[in-house]
N, CA, C and O atoms as a GROMACS GRO file, in nm:
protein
  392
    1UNK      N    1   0.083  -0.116   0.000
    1UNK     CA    2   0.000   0.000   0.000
    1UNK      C    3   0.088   0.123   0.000
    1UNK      O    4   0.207   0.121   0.032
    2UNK      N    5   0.026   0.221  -0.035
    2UNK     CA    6   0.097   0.361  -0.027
    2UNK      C    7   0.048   0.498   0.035
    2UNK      O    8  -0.063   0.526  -0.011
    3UNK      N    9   0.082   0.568   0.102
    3UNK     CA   10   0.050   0.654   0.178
    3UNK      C   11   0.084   0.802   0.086
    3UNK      O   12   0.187   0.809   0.020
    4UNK      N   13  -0.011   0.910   0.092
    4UNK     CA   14   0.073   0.976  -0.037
    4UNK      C   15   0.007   1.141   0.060
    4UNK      O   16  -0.107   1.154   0.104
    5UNK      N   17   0.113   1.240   0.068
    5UNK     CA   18   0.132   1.350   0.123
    5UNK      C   19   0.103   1.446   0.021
    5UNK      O   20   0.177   1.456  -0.077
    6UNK      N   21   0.000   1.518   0.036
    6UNK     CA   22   0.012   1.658  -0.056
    6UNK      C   23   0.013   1.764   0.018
    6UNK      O   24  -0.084   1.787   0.090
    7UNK      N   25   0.093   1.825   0.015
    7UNK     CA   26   0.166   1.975   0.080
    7UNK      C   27   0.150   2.056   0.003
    7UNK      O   28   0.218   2.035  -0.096
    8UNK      N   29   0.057   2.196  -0.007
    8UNK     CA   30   0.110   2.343  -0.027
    8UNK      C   31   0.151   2.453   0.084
    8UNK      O   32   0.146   2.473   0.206
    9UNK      N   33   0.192   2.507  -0.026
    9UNK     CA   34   0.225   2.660   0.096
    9UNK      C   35   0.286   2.792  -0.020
    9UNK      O   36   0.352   2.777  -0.123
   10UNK      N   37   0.250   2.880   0.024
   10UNK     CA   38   0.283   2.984  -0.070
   10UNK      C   39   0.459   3.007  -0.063
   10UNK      O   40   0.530   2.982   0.035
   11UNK      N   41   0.498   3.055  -0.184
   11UNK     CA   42   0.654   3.040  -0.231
   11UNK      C   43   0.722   3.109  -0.127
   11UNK      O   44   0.832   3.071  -0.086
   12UNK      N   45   0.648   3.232  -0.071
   12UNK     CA   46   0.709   3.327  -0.009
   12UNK      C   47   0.763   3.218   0.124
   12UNK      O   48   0.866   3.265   0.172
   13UNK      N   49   0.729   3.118   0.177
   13UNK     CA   50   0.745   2.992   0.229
   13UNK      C   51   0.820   2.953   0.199
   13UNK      O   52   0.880   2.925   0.302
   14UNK      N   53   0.868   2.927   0.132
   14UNK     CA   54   0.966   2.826   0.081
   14UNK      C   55   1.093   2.770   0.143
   14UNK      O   56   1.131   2.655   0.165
   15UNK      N   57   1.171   2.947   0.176
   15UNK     CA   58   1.322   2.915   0.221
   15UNK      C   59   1.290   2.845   0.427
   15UNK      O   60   1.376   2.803   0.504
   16UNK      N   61   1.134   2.859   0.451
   16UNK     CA   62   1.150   2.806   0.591
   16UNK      C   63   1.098   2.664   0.565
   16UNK      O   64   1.102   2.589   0.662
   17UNK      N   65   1.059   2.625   0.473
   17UNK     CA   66   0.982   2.487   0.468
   17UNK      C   67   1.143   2.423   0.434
   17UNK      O   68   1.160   2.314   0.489
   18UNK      N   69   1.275   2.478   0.342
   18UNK     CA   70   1.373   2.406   0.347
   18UNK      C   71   1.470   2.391   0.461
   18UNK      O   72   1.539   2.294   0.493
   19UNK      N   73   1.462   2.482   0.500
   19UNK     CA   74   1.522   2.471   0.674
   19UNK      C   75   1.462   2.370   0.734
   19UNK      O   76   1.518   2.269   0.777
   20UNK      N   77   1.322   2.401   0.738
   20UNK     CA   78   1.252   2.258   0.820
   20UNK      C   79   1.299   2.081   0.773
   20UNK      O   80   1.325   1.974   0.828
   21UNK      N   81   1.287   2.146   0.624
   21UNK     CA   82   1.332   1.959   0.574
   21UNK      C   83   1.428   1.924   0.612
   21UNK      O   84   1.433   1.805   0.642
   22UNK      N   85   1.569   2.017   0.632
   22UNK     CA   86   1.683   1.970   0.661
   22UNK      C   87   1.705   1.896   0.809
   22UNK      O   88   1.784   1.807   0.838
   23UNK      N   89   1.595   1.972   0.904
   23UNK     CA   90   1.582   1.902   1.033
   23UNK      C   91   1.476   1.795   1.046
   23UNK      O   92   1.439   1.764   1.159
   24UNK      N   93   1.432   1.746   0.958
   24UNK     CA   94   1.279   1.697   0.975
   24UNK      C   95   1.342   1.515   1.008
   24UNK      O   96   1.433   1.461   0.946
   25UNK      N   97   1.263   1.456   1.116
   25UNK     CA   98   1.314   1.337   1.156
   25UNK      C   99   1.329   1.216   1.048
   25UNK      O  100   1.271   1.226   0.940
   26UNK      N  101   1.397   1.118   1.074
   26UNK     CA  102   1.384   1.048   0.979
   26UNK      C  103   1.278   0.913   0.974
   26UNK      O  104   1.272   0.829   1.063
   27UNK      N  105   1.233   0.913   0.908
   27UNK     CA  106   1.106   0.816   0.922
   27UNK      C  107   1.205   0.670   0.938
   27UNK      O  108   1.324   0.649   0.914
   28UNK      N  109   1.086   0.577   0.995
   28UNK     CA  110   1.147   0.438   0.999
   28UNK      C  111   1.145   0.332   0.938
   28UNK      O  112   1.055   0.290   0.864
   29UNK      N  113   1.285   0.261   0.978
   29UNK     CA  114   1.274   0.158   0.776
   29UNK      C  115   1.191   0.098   0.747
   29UNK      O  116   1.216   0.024   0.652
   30UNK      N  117   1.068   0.090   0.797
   30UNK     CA  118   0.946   0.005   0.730
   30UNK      C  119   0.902   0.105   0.615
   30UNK      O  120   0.834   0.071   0.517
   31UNK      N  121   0.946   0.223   0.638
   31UNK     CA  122   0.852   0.335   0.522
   31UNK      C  123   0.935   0.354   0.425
   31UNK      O  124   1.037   0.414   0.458
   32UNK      N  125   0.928   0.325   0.321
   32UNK     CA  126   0.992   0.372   0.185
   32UNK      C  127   0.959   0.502   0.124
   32UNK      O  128   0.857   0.505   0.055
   33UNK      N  129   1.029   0.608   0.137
   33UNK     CA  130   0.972   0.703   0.092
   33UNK      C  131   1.031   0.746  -0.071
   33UNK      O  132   1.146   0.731  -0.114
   34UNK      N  133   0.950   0.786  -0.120
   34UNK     CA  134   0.976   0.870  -0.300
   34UNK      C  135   0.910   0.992  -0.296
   34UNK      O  136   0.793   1.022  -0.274
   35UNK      N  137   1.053   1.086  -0.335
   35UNK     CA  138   1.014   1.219  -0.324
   35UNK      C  139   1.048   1.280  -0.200
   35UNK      O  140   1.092   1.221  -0.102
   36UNK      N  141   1.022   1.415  -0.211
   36UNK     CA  142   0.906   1.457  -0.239
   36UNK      C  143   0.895   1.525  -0.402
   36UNK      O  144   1.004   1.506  -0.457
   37UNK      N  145   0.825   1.577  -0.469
   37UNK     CA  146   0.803   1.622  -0.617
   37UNK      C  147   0.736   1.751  -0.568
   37UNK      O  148   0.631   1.760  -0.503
   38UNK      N  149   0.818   1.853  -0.613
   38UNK     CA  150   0.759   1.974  -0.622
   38UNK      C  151   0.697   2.028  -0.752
   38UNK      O  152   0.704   1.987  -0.867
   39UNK      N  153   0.648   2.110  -0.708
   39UNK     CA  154   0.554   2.208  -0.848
   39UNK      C  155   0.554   2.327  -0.770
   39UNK      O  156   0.561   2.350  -0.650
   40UNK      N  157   0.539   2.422  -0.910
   40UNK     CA  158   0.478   2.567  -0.822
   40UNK      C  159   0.385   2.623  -0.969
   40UNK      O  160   0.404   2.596  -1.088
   41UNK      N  161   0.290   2.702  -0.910
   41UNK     CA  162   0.211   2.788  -0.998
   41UNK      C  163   0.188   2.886  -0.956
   41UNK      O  164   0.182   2.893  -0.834
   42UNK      N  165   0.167   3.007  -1.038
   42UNK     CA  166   0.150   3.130  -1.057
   42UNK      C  167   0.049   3.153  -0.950
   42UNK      O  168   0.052   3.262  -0.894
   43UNK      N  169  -0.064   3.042  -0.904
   43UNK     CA  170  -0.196   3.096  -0.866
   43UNK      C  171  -0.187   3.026  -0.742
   43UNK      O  172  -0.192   3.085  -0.634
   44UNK      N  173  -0.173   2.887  -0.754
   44UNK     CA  174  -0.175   2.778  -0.682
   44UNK      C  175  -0.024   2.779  -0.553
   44UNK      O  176  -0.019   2.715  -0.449
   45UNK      N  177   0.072   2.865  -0.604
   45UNK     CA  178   0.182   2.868  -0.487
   45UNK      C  179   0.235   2.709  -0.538
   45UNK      O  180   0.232   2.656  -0.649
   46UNK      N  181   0.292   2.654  -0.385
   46UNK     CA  182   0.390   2.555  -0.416
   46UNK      C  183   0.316   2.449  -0.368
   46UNK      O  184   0.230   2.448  -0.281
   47UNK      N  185   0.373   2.334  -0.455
   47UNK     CA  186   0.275   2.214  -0.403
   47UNK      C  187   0.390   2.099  -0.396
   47UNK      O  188   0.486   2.108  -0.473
   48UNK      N  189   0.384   2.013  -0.323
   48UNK     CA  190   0.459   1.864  -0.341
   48UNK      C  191   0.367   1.718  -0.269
   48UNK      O  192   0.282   1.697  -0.181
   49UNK      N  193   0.432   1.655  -0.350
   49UNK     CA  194   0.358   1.507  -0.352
   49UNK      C  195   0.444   1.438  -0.315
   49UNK      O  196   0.552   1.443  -0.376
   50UNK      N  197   0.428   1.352  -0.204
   50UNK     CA  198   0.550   1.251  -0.134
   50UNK      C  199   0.473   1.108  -0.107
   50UNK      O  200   0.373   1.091  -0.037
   51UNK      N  201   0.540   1.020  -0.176
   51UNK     CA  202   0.461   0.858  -0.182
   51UNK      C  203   0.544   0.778  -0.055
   51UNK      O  204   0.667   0.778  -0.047
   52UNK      N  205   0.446   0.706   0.048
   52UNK     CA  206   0.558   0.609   0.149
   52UNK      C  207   0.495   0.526   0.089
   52UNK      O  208   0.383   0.545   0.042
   53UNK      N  209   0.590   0.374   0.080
   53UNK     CA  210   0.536   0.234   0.066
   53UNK      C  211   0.550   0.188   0.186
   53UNK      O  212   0.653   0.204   0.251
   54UNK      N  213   0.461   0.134   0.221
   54UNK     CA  214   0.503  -0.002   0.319
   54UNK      C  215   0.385  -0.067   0.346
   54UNK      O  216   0.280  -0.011   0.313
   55UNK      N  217   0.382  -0.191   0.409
   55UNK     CA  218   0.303  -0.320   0.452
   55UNK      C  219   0.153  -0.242   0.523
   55UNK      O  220   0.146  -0.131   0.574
   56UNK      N  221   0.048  -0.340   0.504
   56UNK     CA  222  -0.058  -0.277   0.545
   56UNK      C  223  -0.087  -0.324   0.675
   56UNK      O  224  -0.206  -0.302   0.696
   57UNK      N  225  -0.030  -0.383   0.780
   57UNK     CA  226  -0.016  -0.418   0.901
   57UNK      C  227   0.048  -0.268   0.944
   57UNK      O  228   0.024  -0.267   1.064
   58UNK      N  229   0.100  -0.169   0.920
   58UNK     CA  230   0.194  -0.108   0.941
   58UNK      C  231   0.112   0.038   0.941
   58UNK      O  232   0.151   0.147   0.983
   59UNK      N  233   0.003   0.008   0.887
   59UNK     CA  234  -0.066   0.170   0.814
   59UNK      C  235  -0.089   0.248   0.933
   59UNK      O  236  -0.083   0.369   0.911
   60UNK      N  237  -0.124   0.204   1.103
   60UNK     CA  238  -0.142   0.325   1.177
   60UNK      C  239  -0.029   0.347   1.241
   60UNK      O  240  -0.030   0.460   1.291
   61UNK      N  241   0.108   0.263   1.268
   61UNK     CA  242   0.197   0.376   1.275
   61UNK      C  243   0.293   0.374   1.188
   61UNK      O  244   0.414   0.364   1.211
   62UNK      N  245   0.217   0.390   1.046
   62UNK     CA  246   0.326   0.501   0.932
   62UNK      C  247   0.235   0.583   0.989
   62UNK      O  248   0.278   0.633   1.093
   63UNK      N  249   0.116   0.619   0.956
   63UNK     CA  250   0.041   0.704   0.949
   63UNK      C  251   0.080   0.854   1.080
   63UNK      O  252   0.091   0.974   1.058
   64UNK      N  253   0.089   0.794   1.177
   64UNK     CA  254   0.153   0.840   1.320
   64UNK      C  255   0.310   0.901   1.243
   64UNK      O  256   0.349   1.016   1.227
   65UNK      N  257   0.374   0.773   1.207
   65UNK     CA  258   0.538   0.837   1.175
   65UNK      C  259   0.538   0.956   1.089
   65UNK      O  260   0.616   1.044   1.124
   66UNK      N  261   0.472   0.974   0.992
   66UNK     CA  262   0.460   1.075   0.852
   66UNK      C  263   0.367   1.184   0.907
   66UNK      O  264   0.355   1.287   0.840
   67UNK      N  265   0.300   1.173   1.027
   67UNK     CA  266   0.259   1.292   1.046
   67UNK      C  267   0.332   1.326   1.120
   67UNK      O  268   0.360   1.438   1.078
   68UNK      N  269   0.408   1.303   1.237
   68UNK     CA  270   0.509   1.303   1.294
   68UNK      C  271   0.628   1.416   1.247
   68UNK      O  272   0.662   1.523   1.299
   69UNK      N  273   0.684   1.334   1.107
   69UNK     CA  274   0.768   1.384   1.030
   69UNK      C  275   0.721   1.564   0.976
   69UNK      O  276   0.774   1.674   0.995
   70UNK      N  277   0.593   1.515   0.899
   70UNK     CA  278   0.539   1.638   0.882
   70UNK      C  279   0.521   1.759   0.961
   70UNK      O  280   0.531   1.871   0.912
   71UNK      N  281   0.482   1.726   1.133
   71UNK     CA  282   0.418   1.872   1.213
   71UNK      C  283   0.587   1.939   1.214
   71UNK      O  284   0.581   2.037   1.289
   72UNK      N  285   0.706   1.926   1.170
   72UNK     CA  286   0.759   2.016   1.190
   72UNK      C  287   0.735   2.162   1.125
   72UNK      O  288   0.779   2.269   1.166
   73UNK      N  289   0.650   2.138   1.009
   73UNK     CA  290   0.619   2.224   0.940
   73UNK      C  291   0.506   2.316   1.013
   73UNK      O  292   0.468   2.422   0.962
   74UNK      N  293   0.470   2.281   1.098
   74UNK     CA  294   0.354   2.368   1.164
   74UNK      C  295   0.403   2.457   1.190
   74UNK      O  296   0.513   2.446   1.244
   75UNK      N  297   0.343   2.599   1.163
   75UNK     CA  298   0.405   2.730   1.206
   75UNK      C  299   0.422   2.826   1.079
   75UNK      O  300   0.399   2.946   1.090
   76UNK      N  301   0.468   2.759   0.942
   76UNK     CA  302   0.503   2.832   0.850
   76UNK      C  303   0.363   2.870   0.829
   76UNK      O  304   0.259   2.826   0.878
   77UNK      N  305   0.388   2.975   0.734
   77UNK     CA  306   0.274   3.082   0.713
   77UNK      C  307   0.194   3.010   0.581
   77UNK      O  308   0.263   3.026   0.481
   78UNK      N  309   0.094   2.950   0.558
   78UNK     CA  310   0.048   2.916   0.446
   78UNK      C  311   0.058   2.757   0.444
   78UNK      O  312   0.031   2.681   0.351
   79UNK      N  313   0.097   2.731   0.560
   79UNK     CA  314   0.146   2.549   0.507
   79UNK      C  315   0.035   2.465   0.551
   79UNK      O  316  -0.023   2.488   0.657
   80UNK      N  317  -0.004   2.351   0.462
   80UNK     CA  318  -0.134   2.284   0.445
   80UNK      C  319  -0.072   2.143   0.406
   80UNK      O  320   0.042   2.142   0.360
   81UNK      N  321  -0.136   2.032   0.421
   81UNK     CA  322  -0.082   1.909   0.410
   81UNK      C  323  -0.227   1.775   0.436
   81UNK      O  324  -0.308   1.800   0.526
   82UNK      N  325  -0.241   1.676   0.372
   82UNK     CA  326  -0.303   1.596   0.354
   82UNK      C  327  -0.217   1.458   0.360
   82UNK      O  328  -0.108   1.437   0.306
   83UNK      N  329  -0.283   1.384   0.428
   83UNK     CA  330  -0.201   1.238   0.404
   83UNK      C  331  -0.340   1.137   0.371
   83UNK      O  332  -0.438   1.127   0.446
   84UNK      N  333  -0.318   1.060   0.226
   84UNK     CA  334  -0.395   0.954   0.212
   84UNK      C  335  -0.325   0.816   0.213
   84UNK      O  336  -0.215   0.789   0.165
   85UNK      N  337  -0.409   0.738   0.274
   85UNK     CA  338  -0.371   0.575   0.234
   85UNK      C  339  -0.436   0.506   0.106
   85UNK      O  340  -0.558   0.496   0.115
   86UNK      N  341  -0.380   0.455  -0.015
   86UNK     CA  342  -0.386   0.396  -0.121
   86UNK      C  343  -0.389   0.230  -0.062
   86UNK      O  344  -0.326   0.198   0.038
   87UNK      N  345  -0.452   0.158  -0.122
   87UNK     CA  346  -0.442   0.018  -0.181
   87UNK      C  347  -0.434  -0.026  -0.283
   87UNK      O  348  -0.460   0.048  -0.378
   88UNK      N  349  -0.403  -0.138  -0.304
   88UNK     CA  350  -0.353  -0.167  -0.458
   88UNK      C  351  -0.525  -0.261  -0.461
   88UNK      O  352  -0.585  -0.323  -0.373
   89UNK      N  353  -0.554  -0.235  -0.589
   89UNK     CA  354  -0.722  -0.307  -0.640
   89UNK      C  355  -0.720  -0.426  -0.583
   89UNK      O  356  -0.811  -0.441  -0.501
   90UNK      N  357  -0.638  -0.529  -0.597
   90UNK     CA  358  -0.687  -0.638  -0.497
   90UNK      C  359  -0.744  -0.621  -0.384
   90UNK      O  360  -0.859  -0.657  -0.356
   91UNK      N  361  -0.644  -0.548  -0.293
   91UNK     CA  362  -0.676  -0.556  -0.205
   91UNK      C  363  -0.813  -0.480  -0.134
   91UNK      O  364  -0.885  -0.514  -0.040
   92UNK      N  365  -0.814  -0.374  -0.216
   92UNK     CA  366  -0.958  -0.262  -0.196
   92UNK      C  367  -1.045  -0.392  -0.254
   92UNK      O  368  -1.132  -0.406  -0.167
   93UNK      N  369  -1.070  -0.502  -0.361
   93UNK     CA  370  -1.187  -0.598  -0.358
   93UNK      C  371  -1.168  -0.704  -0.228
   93UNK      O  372  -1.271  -0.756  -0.187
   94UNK      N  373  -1.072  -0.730  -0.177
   94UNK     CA  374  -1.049  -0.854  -0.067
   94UNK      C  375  -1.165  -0.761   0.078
   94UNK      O  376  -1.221  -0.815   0.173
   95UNK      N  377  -1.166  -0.624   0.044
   95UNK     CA  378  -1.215  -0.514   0.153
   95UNK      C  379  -1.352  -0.530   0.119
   95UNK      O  380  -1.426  -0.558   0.213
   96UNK      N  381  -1.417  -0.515  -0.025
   96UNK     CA  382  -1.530  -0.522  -0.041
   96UNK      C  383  -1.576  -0.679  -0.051
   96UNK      O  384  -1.677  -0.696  -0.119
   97UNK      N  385  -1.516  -0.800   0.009
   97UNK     CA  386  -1.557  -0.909  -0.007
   97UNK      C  387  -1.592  -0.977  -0.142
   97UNK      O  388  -1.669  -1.072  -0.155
   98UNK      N  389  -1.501  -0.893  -0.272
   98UNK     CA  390  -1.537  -0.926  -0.361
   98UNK      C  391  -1.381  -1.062  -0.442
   98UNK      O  392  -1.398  -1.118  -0.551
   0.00000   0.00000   0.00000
């Protein structure tokens, strides 16, 4: 399964959200992380998308670890963040008993 982070925050943000990453804890080896992938737009400010893999026995404390990781960011001016859990189609039908 995959756990997937979407972060904005306006640009003017930026140089404290990289300070923060440089201190930000390190998650634990069950979580595979990719990324993060930035974007920015004219309207939309800055956005990034960060994918964890790991085992679905594991999903409430990644879920705990990655937010964890994340509240260092609390404080910057504009900063917003979402964490979803993905399944792969099997397993979302093994959920619906199908």
């Amino acid at each position: 399964m995959v756990i997937i982070s979407n972060v904005t925050y306006p640009p003017e943000s930026t140089k404290e959200i990289a300070k923060r990453y440089l201190k930000a804890p390190v998650l634990p080896a069950y979580i595979n992380k990719k990324g993060p992938y930035i974007s920015a737009g004219r309207t939309d400010g800055m956005n990034s998308i960060t994918y964890y893999e790991l085992e679905n026995n594991r999903l409430a404390e990644g879920l705990q670890a990655i937010a964890e990781s994340l509240a260092i960011y609390f404080g910057v001016p504009g900063y917003n963040y979402d964490l979803k859990p993905y399944f792969e189609l099997e397993e979302g039908l093994n959920i619906l008993g199908l």
